[in-house]
LUMKE-925061 format. One line per field, with one value per residue: residue in three letters; x, y, z of N, C-alpha, C in turn. Coordinates in Angstrom, 2 decimals, decimal comma. Atoms other than C-alpha are relative to their C-alpha. Layout:
N
residu: [ALA; ...] $
n.x: [X; ...] $
n.y: [Y; ...] $
n.z: [Z; ...] $
ca.x: [X; ...] $
ca.y: [Y; ...] $
ca.z: [Z; ...] $
c.x: [X; ...] $
c.y: [Y; ...] $
c.z: [Z; ...] $
***
This chain:
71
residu: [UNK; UNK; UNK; UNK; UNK; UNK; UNK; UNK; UNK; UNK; UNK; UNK; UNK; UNK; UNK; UNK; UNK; UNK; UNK; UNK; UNK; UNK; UNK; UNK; UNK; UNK; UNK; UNK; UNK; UNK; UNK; UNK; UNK; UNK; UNK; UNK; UNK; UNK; UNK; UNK; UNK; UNK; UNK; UNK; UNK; UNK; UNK; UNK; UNK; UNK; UNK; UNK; UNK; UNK; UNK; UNK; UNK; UNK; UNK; UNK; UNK; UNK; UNK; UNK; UNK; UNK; UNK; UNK; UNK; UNK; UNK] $
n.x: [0,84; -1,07; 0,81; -0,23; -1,12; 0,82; 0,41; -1,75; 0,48; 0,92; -0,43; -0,80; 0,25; 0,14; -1,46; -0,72; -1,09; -0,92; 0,29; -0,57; -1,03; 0,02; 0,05; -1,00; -1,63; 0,04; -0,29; -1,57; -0,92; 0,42; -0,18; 1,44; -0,17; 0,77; 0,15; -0,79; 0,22; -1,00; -0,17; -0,43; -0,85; -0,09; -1,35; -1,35; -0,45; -0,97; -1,31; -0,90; -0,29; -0,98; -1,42; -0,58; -0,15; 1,00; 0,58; -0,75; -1,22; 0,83; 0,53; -1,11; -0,73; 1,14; -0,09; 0,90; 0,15; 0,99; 0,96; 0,66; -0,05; 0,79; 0,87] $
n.y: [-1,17; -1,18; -0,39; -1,60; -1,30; -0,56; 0,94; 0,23; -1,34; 0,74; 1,68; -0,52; -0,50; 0,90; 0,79; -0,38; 0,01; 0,80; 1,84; 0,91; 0,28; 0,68; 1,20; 0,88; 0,31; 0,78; 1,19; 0,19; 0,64; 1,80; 0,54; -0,17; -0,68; -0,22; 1,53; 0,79; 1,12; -0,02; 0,38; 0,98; -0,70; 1,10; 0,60; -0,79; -1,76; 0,72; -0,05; -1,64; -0,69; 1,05; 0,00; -1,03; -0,70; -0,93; -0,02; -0,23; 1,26; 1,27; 0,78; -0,29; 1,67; 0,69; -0,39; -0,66; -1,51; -0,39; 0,34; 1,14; 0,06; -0,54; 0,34] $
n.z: [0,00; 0,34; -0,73; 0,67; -1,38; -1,24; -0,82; -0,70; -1,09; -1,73; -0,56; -0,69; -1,09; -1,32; -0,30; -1,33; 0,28; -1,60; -0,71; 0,88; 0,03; -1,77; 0,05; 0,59; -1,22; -0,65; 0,85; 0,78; -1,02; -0,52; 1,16; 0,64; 1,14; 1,91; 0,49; 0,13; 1,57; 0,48; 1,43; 0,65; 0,85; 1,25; -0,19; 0,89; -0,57; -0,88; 0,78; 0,03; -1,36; -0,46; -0,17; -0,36; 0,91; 0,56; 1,31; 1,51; 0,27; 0,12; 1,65; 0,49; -0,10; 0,83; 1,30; 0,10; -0,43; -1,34; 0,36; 0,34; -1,34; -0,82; 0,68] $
ca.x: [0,00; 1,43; 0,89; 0,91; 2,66; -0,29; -0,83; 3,08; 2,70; -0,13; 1,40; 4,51; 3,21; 1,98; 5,39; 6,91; 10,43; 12,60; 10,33; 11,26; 14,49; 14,61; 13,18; 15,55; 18,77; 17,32; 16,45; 19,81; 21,48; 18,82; 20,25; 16,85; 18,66; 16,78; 16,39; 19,45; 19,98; 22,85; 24,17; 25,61; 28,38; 29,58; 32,11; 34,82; 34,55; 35,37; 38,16; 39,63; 39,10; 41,19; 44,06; 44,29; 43,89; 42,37; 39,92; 41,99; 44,84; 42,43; 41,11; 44,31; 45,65; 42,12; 43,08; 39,64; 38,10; 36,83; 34,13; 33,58; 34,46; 31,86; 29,12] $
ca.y: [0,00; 3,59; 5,73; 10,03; 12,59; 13,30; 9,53; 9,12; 12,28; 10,78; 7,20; 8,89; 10,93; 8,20; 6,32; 6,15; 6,37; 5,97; 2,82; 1,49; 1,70; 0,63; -2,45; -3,03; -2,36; -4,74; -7,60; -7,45; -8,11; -11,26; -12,36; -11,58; -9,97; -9,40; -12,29; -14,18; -15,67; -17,69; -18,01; -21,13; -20,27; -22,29; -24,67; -22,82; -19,65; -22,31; -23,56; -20,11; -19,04; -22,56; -21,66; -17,99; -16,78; -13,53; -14,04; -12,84; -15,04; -18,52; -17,79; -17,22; -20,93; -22,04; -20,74; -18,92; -15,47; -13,72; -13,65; -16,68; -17,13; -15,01; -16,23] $
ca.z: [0,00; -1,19; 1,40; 0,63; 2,98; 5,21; 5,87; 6,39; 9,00; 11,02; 11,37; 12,30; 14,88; 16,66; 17,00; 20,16; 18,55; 22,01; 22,86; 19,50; 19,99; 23,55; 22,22; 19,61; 21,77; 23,93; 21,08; 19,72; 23,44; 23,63; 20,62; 18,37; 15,03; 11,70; 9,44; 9,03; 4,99; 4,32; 0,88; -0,73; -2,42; -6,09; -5,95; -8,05; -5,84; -2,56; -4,61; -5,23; -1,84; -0,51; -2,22; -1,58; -4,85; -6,65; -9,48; -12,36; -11,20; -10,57; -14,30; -15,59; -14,39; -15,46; -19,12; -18,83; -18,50; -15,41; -16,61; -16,90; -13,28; -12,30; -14,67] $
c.x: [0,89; -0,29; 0,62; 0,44; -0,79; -0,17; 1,52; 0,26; -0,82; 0,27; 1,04; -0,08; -0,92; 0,53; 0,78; 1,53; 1,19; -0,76; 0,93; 1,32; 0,86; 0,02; 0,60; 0,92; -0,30; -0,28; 1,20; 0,76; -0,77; 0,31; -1,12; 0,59; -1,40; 0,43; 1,99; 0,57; 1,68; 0,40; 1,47; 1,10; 0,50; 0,85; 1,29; 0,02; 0,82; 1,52; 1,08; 0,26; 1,00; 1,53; 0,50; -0,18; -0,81; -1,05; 0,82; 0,94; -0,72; -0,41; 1,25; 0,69; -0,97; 0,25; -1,41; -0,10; -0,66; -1,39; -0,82; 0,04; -1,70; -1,40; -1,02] $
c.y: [1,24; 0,67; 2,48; 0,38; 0,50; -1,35; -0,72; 0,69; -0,64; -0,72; 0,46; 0,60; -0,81; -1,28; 0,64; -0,54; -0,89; -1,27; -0,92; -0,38; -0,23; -1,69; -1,25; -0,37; -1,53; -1,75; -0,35; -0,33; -1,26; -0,88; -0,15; 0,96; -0,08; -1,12; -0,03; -0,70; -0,04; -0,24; -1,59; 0,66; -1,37; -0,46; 0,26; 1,40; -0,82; -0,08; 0,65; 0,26; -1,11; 0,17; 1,36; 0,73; 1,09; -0,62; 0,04; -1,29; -1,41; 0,12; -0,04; -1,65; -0,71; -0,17; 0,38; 1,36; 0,36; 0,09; -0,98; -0,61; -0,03; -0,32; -1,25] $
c.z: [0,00; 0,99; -0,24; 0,85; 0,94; 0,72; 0,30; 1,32; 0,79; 0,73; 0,63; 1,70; 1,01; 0,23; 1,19; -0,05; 0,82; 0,18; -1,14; 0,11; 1,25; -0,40; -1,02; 0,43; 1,00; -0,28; -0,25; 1,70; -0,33; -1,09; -1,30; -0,74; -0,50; -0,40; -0,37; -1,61; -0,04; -1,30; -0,24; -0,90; -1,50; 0,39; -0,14; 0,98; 2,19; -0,22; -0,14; 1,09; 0,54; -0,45; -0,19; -1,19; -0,75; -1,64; -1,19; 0,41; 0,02; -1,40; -1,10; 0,18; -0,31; -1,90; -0,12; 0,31; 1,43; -0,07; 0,04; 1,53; 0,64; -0,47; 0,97] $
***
């Protein structure tokens, strides 16, 4: 829902700012982040990372492009 600059203004003004952020400070000690997503990473970017190496140089001993890395 879009909401216009008078009904942004109302909702606003009845936010109790400091609570909010009372009750975030106090999530985040109980360990209660924001969502969490982990990513999977490809096999070839493991790979790379295991033996230390930058992109250009891993496609370079590949005989490929970065590109193609990153594809």
């Amino acid at each position: 829902m879009v909401m216009n600059e008078i009904d942004l203004i109302e909702r606003d003004l009845k936010r109790d700012i400091w609570q909010e952020t009372l009750d975030a400070v106090r999530d985040i000690k109980a360990g209660q982040v924001g969502r969490v997503k982990t990513v999977e990473l490809p096999p070839v970017v493991e790979a790379r990372q295991n033996v230390g190496l930058s992109q250009s140089r891993f496609a370079e001993l590949l005989g490929v492009s970065i590109r193609t890395l990153q594809d």
